[in-house]
Each structure stands twice: as structure tokens, then as C-alpha cells.
C-alpha positions in Angstrom: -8.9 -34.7 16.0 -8.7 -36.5 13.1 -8.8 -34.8 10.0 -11.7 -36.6 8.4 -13.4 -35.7 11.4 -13.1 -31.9 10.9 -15.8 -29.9 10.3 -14.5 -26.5 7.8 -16.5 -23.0 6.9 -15.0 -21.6 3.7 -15.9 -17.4 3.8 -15.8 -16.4 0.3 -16.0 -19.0 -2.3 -13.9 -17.6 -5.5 -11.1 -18.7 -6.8 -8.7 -19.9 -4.0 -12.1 -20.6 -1.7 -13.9 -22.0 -4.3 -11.2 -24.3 -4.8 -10.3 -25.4 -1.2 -14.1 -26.3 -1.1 -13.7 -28.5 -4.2 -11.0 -30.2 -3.2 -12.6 -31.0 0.8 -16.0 -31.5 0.1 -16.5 -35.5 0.7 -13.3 -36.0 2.7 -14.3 -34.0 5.8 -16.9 -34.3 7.9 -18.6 -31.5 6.8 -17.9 -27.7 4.1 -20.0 -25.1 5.2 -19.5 -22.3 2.2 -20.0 -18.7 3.0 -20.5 -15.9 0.8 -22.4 -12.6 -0.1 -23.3 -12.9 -3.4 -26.5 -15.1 -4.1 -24.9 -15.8 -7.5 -22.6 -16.8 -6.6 -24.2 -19.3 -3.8 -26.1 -20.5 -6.5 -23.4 -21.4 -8.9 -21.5 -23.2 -5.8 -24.9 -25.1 -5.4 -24.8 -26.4 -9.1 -20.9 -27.5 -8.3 -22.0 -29.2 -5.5 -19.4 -27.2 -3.9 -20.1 -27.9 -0.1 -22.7 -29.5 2.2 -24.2 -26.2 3.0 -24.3 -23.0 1.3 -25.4 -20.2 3.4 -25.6 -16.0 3.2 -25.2 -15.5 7.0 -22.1 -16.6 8.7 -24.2 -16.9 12.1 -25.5 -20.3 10.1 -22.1 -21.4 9.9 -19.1 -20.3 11.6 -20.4 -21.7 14.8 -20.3 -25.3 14.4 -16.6 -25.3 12.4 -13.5 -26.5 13.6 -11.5 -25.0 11.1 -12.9 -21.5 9.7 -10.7 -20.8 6.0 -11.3 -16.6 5.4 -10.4 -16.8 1.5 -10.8 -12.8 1.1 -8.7 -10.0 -0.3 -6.2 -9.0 2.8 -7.9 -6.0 4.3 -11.5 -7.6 3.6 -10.0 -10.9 5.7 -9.1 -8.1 8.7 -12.6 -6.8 8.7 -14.6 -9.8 8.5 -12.7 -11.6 11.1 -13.2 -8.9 13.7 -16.4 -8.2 12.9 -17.6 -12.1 13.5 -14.8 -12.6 16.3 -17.5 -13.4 18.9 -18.7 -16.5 16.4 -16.1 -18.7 17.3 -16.1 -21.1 19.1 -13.3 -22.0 21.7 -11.2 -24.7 19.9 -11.5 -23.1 16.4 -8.9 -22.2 14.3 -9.0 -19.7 12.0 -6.7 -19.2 8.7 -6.3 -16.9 6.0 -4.9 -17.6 2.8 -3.8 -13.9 1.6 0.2 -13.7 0.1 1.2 -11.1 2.8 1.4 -12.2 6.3 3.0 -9.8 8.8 0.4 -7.3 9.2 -2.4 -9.2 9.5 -0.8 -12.2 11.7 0.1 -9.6 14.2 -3.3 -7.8 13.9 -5.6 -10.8 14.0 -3.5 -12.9 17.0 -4.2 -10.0 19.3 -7.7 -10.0 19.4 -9.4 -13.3 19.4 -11.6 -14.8 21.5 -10.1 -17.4 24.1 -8.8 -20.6 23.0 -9.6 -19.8 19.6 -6.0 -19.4 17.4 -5.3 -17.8 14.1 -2.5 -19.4 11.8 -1.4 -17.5 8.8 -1.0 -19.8 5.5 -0.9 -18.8 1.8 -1.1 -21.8 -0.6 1.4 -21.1 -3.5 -1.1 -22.0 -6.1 -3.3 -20.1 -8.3 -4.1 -19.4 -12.1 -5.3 -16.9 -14.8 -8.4 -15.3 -13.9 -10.6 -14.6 -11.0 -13.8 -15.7 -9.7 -15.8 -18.9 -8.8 -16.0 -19.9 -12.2 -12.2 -20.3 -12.3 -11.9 -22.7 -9.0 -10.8 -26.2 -9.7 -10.5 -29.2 -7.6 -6.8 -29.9 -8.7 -6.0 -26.5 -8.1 -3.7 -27.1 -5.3 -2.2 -30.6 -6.6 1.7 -30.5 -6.4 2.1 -27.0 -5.1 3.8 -25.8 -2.1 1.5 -24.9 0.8 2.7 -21.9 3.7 1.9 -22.1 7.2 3.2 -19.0 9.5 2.8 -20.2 12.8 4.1 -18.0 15.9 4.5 -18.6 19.6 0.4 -18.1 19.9 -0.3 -21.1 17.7 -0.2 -24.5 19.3 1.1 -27.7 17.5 -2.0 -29.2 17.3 -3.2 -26.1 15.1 -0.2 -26.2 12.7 -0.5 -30.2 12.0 -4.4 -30.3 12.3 -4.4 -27.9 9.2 -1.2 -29.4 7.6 -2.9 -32.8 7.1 -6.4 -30.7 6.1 -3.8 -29.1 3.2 -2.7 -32.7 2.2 -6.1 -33.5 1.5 -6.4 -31.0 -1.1 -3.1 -32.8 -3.0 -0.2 -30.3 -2.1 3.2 -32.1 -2.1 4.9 -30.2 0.8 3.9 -27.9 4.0 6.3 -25.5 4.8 6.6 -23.8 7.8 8.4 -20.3 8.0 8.0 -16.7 9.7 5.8 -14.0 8.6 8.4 -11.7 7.9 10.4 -14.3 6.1 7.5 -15.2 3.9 6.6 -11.8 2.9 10.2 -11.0 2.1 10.4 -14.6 0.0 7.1 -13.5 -1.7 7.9 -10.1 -2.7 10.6 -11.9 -5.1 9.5 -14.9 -5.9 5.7 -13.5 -6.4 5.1 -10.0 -6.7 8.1 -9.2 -9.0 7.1 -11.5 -11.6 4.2 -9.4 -11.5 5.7 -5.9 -11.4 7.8 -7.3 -14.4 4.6 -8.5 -16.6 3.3 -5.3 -15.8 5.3 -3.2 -16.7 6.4 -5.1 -19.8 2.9 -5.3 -21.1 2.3 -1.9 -20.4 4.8 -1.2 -23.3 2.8 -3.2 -25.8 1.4 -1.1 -29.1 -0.3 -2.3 -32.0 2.7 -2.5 -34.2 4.0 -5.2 -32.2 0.8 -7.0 -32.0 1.8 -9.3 -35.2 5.5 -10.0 -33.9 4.4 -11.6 -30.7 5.5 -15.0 -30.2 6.0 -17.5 -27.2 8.4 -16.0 -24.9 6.6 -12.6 -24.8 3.4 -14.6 -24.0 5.3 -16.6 -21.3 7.1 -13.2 -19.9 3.7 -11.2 -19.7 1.3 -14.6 -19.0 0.4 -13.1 -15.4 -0.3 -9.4 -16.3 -3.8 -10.7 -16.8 -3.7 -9.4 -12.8 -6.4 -9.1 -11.1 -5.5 -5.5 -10.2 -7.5 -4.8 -6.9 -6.1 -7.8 -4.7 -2.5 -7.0 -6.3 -3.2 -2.8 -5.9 -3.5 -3.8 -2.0 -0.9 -6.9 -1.8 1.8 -4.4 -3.5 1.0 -1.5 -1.0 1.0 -4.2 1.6 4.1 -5.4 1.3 6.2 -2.4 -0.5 8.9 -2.9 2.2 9.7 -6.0 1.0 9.1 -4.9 -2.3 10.9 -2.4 -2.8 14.0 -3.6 -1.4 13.7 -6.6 -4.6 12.7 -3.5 -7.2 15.9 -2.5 -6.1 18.0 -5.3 -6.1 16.4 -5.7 -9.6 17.0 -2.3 -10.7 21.0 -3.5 -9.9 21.0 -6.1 -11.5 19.1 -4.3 -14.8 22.5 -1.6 -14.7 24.7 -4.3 -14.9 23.1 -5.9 -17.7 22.6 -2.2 -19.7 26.4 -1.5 -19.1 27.3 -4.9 -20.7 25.1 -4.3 -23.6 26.0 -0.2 -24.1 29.6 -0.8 -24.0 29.5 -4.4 -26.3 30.8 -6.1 -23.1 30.3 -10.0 -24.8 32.3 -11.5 -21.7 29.7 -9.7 -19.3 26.4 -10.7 -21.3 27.4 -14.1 -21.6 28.4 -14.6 -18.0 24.8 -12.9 -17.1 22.3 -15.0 -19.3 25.0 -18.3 -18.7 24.5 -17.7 -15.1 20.5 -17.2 -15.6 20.0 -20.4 -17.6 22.2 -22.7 -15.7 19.7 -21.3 -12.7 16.7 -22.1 -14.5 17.6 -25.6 -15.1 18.1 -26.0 -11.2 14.7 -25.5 -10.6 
């Protein structure tokens, strides 16, 4: 198939669906958006978000190639199974949640016949939640993840590759969903443990000596603490084994500084910046 051709439901239109409708609406055959919230149907009706715009995912699911299930992870699991007998041989069905192993496992055992589901998780995102926060550029440069297994077929993996490249992402990657979830609990979720926990040390007093690299340091503790509640939980194997790598890491660093170490603290933040600059 073609991907012009394709015809792609979007279930739950906030701020990652929101945006993968923005950025497919007029270069597929057809977006069918699906959500709960009359609100927020309306709101994706005034951003002429999709072609249709429907409550019930009977109206939609049905006549989709490509079904997109832009939920929280255990909210993903539930809908899936519950509308299971909707699709349609043929159809595949993603997710776009930032853990993968549970839920690939889970969800590749029990669907219908002929009808495959692909883990992905587009590395994308921004401040704030909702649909009033989904923007068409959203995804432009960013890396997009595919998790494919021995269940998913090679026309499912480049079918929704080139569907990705539509919405502007400069590279598809293709890894395991143990190796993602052990990538992401570094390069993701400790950037948020760390914004956390810094911010949760703020106080008044130091409300007027706040300047840009506190800003930068805590910019994603504005966190959207039920999806990252459940993603941490999730994925605390993973995550743990970096909270401990960092907690290392954090000795070394104390040491250095405790016993005036210049040598050590030098090497350290020498080391940091010249890592920085690689990337």
C-alpha cells in the first residue's frame, strides 16, 4: 500500500495524538479522530484536525488501515482489548507510550488474526499536556522508535515508517523492546527524576536568585505526573539500575568536592562538557 493511500484512526487526540493528526490530515487518504471528551471533539473540529471526528470507535476503527492508540500505557492495554474484535484483518495497530516491553508482549498475544501490533514511541514532545498543546511541527527533526518482533511483518514496520516520514521526523529507528526501555530510562526518565527532585528543593528564598541554568536543569519538572507516576512504575527495572549508576557517579563527584580533589572535579565536568559538545 501506498502510504498516501492509507486510511489512519487516531484514539485520543491530546498532545502526541493531537499532533500526529495535525501533521497527517491532508496527506493520507483519510484521519478518523477518536476521543471521549466532546470538548475536546469540538476543539479538534475548530483545528480541522481530521476528516472525521467521532465519540464511538465502532464509527471508526473499522474502516482504518493503521489504528494509532495515543493513550497513557495502561489506558492503551485496556482500550485495545476491549475493541480487539474491531479490527479488521490487515490492520495494524500502534502505540506511542515510552515503555515498550510489557505492553508489546501483552498486546501481540491476543489480537485478532492477521491483524499486527508494532510498538513505536516518537521521541518528541513539549511542555504541557492536552489538545491545546498539539502542533503540527511537533514531530519535525525528531527521532522516531519502532519495536518490531518476530510477530510483525516487514510490510507493517515500512508501511508505518514512511507514515512517520510524513509527519517530518528525520530518522526511524528500529530496536528491541527491552533495549528501548533500558535506553529510555536514561536518556528520558532520569532527566525527569533529576528536575524532580531538584525542583522539589526550591523555597522562596531562592526564588530571586534563579537564573538560566536552573531553568534549563528543572525545564521538564512541569511533568505531567500521572502518565510519568505510571511510566516510572512501569519501567523501575530499568530505572533503577540508571538511579543507581547515577547515585555512583553522584559519590564520586561528592568525594572530589569533600576532600578539595581539583584533579578529580576537573576531569569530571572536563569529561561532561567535552560530551555535551558531541551531541
Amino acid at each position: 500500500m501506498n502510504v498516501s493511500e492509507c486510511k489512519v484512526t487516531i484514539v485520543g487526540l491530546g498532545l502526541i495524538g493531537g499532533s500526529i493528526a495535525l501533521g497527517l490530515v491532508g496527506k493520507v487518504a483519510e484521519v478518523r479522530g477518536v476521543d471521549i471528551s466532546e470538548e475536546i471533539l469540538d476543539s479538534a473540529r475548530k483545528r480541522q484536525m481530521a476528516d472525521v471526528l467521532s465519540i464511538s470507535p465502532e464509527e471508526t476503527i473499522p474502516y482504518s488501515d493503521v489504528v494509532i492508540v495515543a493513550l497513557y500505557p495502561k489506558m492503551t492495554e485496556q482500550f485495545i482489548i476491549k475493541h480487539r474484535d474491531l479490527f479488521t484483518p490487515g490492520t495494524i495497530v500502534i502505540d506511542v507510550s515510552s515503555i515498550k516491553s510489557h505492553i508489546v508482549s501483552k498486546l501481540q498475544n491476543i489480537m485478532p488474526e492477521g491483524v499486527e501490533f508494532l510498538g513505536t514511541h516518537p521521541m518528541a514532545g513539549r511542555e504541557g499536556r492536552g489538545i491545546d498543546k498539539a502542533r503540527e511541527e511537533m514531530f519535525l527533526g525528531s527521532y522516531y522508535l519502532l519495536t518490531p518482533t518476530e510477530k510483525n511483518s516487514e510490510r507493517a514496520v515500512k508501511l508505518l515508517g514512511s507514515l512517520m516520514e510524513l509527519l517530518g521526523v528525520r530518522k526511524i529507528v528500529s530496536l528491541s523492546p527491552t533495549e528501548h526501555d533500558a535506553l529510555v530510562s536514561y536518556t528520558s526518565q532520569m532527566p525527569h527524576v533529576l528536575a524532580s527532585l531538584l525542583m522539589n528543593g526550591f523555597t522562596e528564598s531562592s526564588k530571586f536568585l534563579i537564573g538560566g541554568s536552573f531553568k534549563d536543569a528543572t525545564r521538564v519538572a512541569t511533568i505531567n505526573e500521572d502518565l510519568w507516576t505510571e511510566l516510572f512504575i512501569e519501567n523501575k527495572e530499568h530505572l533503577l539500575e540508571e538511579m543507581d549508576q547515577f547515585e555512583k557517579r553522584w559519590f564520586v563527584l561528592k568525594e572530589a568536592i569533600s576532600e578539595g580533589n581539583e584533579k578529580q572535579i576537573y576531569r569530571i565536568l572536563k569529561q561532561a562538557k567535552e560530551l555535551k559538545e558531541k551531541i
